[in-house]
C-alpha positions in Angstrom: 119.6 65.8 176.6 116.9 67.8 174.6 115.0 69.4 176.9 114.4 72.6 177.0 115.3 74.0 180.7 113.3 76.8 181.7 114.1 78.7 184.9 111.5 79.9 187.1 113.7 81.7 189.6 117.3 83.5 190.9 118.2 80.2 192.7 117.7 77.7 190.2 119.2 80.2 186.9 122.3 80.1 189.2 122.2 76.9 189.2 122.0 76.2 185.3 124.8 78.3 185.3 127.3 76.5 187.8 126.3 72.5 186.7 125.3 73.6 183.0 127.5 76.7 181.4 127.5 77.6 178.2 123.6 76.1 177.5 120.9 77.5 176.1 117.4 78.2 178.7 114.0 80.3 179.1 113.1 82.4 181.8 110.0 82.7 183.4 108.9 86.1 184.5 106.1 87.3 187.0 105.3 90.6 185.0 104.3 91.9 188.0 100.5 91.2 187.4 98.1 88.7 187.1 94.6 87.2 186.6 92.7 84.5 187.5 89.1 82.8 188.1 89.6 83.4 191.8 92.7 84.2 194.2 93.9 80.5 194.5 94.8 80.3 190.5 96.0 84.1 190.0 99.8 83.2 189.4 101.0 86.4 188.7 101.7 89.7 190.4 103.6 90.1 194.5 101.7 87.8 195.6 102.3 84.7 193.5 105.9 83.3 193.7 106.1 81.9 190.7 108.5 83.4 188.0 111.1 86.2 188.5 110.0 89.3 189.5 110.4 91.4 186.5 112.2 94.2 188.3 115.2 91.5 188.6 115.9 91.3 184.6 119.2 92.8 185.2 120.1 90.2 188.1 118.9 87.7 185.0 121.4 89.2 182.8 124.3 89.0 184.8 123.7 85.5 185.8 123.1 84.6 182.7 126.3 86.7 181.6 128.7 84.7 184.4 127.3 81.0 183.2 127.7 81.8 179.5 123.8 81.2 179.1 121.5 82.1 176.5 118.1 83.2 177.1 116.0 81.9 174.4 112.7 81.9 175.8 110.9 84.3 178.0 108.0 82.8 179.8 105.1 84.5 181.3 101.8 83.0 183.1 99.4 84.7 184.8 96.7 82.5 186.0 93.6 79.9 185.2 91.2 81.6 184.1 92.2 84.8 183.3 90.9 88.1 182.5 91.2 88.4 178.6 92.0 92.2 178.7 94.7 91.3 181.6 96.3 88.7 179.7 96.3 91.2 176.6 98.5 93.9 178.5 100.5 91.2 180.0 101.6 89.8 176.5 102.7 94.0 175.9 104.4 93.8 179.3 106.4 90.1 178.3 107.4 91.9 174.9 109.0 95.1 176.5 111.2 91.6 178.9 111.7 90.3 175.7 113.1 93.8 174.1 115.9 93.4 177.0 117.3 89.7 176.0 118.0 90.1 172.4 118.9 86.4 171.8 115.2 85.5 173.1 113.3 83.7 170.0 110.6 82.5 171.8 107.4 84.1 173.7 105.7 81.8 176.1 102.5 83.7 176.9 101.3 80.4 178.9 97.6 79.8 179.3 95.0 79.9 181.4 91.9 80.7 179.1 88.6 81.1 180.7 86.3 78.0 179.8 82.3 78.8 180.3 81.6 75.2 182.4 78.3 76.6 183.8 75.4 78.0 181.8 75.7 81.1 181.2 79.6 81.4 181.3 81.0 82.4 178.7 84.6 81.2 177.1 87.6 83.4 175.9 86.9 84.0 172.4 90.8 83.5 171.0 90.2 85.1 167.9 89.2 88.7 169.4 91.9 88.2 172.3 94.9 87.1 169.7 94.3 89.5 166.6 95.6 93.0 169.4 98.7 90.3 170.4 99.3 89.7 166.5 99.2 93.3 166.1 101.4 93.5 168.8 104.4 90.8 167.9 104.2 92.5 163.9 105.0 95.7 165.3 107.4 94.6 167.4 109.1 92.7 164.2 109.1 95.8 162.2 111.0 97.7 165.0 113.4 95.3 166.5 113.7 93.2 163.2 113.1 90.4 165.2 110.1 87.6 163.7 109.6 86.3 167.5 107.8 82.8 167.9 104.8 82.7 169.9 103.9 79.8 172.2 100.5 79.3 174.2 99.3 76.2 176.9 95.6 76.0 176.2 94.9 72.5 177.7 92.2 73.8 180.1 90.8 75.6 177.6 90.7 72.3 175.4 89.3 69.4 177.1 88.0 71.0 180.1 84.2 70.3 178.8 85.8 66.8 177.3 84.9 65.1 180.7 82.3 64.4 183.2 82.0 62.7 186.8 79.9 59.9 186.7 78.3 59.2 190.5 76.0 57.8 192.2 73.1 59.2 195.1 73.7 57.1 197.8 72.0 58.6 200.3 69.5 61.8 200.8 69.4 63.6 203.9 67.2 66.2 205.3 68.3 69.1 208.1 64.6 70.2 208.7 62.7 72.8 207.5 65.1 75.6 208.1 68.0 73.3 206.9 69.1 71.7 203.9 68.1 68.3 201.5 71.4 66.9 200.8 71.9 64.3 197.9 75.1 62.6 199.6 77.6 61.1 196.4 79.5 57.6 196.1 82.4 60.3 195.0 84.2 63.9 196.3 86.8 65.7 197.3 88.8 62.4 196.3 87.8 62.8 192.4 87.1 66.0 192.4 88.5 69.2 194.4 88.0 72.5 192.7 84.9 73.3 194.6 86.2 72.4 197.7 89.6 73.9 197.0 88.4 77.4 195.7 85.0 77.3 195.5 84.6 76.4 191.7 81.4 75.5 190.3 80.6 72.5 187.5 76.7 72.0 186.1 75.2 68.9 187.9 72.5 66.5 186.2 70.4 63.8 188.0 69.6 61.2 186.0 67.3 58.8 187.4 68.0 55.5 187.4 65.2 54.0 186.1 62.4 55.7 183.7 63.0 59.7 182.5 61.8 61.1 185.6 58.5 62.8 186.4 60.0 66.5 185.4 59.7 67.5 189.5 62.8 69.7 190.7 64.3 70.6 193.8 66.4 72.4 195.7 69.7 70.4 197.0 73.1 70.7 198.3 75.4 67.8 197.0 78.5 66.7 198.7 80.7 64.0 199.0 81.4 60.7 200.5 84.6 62.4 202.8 84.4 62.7 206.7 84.7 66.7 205.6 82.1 69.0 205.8 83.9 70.9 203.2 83.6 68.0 201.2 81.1 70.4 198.9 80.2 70.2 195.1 77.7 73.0 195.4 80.1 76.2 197.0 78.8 79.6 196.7 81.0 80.3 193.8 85.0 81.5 195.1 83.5 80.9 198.5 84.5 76.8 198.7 83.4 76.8 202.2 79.8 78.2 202.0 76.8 75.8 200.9 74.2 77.0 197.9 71.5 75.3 196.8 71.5 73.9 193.5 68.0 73.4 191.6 68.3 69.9 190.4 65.5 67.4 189.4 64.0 65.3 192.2 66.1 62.7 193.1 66.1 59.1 194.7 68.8 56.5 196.3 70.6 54.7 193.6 70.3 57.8 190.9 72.9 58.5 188.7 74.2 62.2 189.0 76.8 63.9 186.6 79.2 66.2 187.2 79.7 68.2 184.1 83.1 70.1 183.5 85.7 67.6 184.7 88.0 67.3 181.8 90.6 69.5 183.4 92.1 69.8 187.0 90.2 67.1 188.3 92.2 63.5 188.2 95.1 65.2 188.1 94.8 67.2 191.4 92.3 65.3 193.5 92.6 64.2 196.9 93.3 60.8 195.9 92.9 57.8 198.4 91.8 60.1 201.5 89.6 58.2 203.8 91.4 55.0 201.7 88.9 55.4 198.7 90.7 54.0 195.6 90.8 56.2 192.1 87.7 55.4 190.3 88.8 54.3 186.9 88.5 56.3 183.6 86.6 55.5 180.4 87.0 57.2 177.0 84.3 57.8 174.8 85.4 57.7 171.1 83.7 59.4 167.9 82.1 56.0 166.7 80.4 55.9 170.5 82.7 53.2 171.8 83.5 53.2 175.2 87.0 52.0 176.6 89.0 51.9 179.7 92.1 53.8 179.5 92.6 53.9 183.5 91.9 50.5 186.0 89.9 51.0 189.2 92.4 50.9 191.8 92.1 48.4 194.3 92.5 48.0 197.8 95.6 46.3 197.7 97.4 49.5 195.9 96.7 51.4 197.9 98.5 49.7 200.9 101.1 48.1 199.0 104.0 50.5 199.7 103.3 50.2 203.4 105.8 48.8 205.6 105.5 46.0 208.9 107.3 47.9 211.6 110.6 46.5 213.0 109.9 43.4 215.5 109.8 45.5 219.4 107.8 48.2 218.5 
């Protein structure tokens, strides 16, 4: 069929085995430790499910051994955002799995980069992290003999910057003096849900609607358009459910405000159409500074559409 299956535990390399003998697969690993930006996106170690747990490489083989399977790949991913000195000694950790499956030709090493969204952040530099992990895979060449190919998934670490949410201040509300001023979006949890989720944090800019704004900042809290309290865009960071303050410039109803940081995880894992808001459309910006639509506004309609008229007597 060409595709490349790769099994990511017991139950489903048995099953390879029984409806497809004799084929080629990877293997994903948990190497018994991971990393992330906070607990929800650290997929490796006892606590994350995904992958085999690396003490179960024999149980591998002898699957493997009864379907007439080669393992070709070995697979390891440890989480989003990942410590850069963790994902170093896992790649040593996947190449002592690999030393066990000599028909393995391929190291997945997955992703998960840490991308600097907020000022001050900084990004994974892949040049200092790689050049130890080259080091590593020559060595290993020179003692097994065996050139391995190496295979990362930096899409985060791509276009996560790429994209931004633009939204509108419909409304600002005030909880008194010992309270807060909330700028309330025409977006949310429904566009975006990282900060709500796990408590991530993306750099917001007011921009006012009309004129370039008298340079006067404030203190706010911004949230979303969702019946949700936890409908938050300013968490304490890895706390989703606690508010901070963000010092943004003085806004009014009907200013634009940008949420930076949105070209990754965002679309893709929203709470789309909750409290029946439709998915705001998409527009790509292109190096001559042409703008086109690459994804409609939904409408209504769609989002009813696969609804069904109950039987006649109920």
């Amino acid at each position: 069929m060409g595709v490349d299956i790769n099994a990511c535990s017991l139950s489903q390399l048995r099953k390879i085995a029984e409806e497809a003998p004799g084929s080629s697969v990877g293997v994903r690993f948990n190497p018994g430790l991971g990393s992330g930006g906070t607990k929800s996106t650290n997929v490796g170690g006892p606590s994350s499910s995904f992958g085999i747990w690396y003490e179960w490489a024999d149980e591998v083989k002898e699957i493997c051994a009864g379907g007439d399977l080669t393992v070709s790949r070995i697979h390891t991913h440890i989480g989003s955002g990942s410590d850069p000195a963790v994902w170093q000694k896992v790649s040593g950790m996947s190449l002592d799995l690999v030393r066990q499956f000599p028909t393995v030709t391929t190291l997945n090493l997955g992703g998960g980069y840490k991308v600097g969204r907020m000022s001050g952040e900084q990004s994974t530099d892949l040049q200092a992290i790689g050049a130890p992990v080259m080091g590593d895979f020559e060595a290993f060449a020179e003692e097994t003999g065996r050139k391995l190919k190496l295979e990362i998934e930096p899409g985060t670490f791509l276009v996560a910057n790429a994209g931004s949410l633009v939204c509108t201040a419909q409304d600002l509300v005030s909880t008194g003096s010992g309270g807060y001023e909330f700028i309330k979006l025409d977006a949310g949890m429904t566009e975006l849900l990282r900060p709500s989720l796990y408590g991530a944090l993306h750099p917001i800019v007011v921009v006012p609607a009309e004129g370039e704004g008298g340079g006067e900042t404030a203190e706010y809290v911004v949230v979303g358009h969702c019946c949700e309290s936890g409908d938050l865009l300013t968490p304490v960071s890895g706390a989703a459910s606690e508010i901070e303050r963000r010092t943004l410039a003085k806004a009014e109803i009907g200013d634009l405000v940008v949420v930076e940081g949105c070209g990754a995880y965002v679309a893709g894992m929203s709470a789309k159409n909750y409290n029946s808001f439709p998915e705001v459309p998409e527009v790509l910006l292109d190096s001559a500074g042409e703008l086109h639509v690459v994804r409609r506004r939904q409408t209504l309609e769609q989002i009813f559409e696969n609804e069904m008229p109950l039987p006649a007597g109920i």
